[in-house]
BALOBA-1460 file (C-alpha; in Angstrom, 3 decimals):
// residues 81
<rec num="1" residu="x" x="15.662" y="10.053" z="-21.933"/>
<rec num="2" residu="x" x="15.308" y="6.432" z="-19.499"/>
<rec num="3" residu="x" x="16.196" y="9.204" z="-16.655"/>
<rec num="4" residu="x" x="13.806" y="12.041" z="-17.166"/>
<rec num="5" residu="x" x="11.285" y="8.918" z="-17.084"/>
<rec num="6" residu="x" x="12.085" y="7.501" z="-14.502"/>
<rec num="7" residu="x" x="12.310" y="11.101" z="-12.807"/>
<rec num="8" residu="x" x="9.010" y="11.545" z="-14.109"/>
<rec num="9" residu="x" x="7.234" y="8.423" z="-12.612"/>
<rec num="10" residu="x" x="9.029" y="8.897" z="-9.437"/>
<rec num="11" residu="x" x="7.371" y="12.682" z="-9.089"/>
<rec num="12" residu="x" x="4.193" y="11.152" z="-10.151"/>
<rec num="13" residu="x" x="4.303" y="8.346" z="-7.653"/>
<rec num="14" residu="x" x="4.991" y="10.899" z="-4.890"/>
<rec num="15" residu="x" x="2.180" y="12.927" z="-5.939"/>
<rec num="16" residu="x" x="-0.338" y="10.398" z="-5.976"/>
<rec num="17" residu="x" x="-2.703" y="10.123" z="-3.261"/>
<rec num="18" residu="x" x="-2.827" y="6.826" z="-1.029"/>
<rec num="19" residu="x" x="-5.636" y="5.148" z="-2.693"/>
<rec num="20" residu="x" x="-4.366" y="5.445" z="-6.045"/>
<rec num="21" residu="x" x="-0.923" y="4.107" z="-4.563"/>
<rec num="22" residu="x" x="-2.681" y="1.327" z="-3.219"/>
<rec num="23" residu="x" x="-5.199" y="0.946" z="-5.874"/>
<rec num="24" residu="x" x="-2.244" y="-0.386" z="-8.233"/>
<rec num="25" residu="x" x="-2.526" y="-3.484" z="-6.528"/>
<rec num="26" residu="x" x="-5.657" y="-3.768" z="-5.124"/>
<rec num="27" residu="x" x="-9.572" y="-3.359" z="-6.983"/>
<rec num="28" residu="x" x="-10.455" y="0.308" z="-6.392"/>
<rec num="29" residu="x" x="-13.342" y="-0.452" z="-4.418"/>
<rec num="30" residu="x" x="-11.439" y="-2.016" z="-1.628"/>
<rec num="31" residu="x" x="-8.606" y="0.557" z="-1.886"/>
<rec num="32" residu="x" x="-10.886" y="3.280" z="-1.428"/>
<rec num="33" residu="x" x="-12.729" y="1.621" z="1.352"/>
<rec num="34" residu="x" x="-9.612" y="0.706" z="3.331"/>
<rec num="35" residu="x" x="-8.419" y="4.466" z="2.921"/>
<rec num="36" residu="x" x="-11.532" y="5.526" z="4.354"/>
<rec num="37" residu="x" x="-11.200" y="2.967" z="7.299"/>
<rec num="38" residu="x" x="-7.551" y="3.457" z="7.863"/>
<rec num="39" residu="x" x="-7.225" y="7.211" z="6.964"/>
<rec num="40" residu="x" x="-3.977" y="5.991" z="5.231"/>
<rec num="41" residu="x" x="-1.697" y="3.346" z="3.891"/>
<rec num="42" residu="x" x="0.725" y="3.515" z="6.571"/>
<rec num="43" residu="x" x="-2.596" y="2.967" z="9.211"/>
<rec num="44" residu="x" x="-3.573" y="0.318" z="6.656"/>
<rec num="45" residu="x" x="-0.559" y="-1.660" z="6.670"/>
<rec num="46" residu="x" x="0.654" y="-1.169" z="10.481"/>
<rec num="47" residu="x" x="-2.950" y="-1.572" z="12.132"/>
<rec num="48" residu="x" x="-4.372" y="-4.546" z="10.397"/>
<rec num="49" residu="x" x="-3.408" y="-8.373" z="10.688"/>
<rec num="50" residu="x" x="-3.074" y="-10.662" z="8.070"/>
<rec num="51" residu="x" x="-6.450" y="-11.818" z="9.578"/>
<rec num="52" residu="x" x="-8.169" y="-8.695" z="9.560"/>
<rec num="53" residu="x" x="-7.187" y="-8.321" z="5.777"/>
<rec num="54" residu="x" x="-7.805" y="-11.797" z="4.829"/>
<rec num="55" residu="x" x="-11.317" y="-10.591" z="5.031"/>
<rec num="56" residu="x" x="-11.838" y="-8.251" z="2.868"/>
<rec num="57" residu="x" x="-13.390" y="-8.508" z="0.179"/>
<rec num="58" residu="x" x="-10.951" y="-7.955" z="-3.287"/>
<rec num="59" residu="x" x="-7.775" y="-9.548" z="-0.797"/>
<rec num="60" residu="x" x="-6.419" y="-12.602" z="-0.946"/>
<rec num="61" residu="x" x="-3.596" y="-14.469" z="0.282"/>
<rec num="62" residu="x" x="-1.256" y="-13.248" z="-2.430"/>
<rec num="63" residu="x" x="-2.234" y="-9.434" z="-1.733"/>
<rec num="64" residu="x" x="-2.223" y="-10.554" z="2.099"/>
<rec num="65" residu="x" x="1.560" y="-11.312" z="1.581"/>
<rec num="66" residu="x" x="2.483" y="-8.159" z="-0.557"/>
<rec num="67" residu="x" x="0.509" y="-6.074" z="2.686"/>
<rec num="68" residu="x" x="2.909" y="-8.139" z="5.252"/>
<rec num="69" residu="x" x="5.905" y="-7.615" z="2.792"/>
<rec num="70" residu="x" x="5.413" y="-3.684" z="3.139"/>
<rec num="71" residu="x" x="4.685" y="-4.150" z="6.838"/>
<rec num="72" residu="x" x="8.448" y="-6.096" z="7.200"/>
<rec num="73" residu="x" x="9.619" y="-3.155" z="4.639"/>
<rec num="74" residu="x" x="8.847" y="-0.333" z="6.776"/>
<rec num="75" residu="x" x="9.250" y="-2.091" z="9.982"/>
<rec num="76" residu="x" x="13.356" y="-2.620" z="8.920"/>
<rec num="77" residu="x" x="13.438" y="1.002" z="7.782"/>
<rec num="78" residu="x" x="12.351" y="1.877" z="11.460"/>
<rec num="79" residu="x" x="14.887" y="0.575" z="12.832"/>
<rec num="80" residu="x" x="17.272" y="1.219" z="10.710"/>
<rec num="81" residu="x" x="17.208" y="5.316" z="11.680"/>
């Protein structure tokens, strides 16, 4: 049963659009604005600065460093193909 849901949350995860991905972390509000600025999580997280984000409203440093973390996360998988 643990594998079917985990299975389960995995499908669901991959199903879910990019402000509900990022809206586990962040307020709504400021999930759904960043999607509309960025167009996407990936744009969010690879065209921003820790500056830039530090800024917006419903971030702060602690969300600023899980943003960077995914930034370092998908800059090692880059490189790693």
């Amino acid at each position: 049963m643990g594998v079917l849901n985990t299975q389960k949350k995995e499908n669901s995860l991959k199903a879910s659009a990019d402000v509900e991905l990022l809206s586990l972390f962040l307020p709504q509000q400021t999930a759904n604005d960043l999607i509309a600025e960025y167009q996407s999580i990936y744009g969010l997280v690879m065209r921003t600065s820790s500056m830039e984000l530090a800024h917006v409203k419903g971030i702060g440093k602690a969300k600023v460093q899980k943003i960077n973390c995914i930034r370092e996360i998908l800059n090692r998988l880059h490189s790693e193909k």
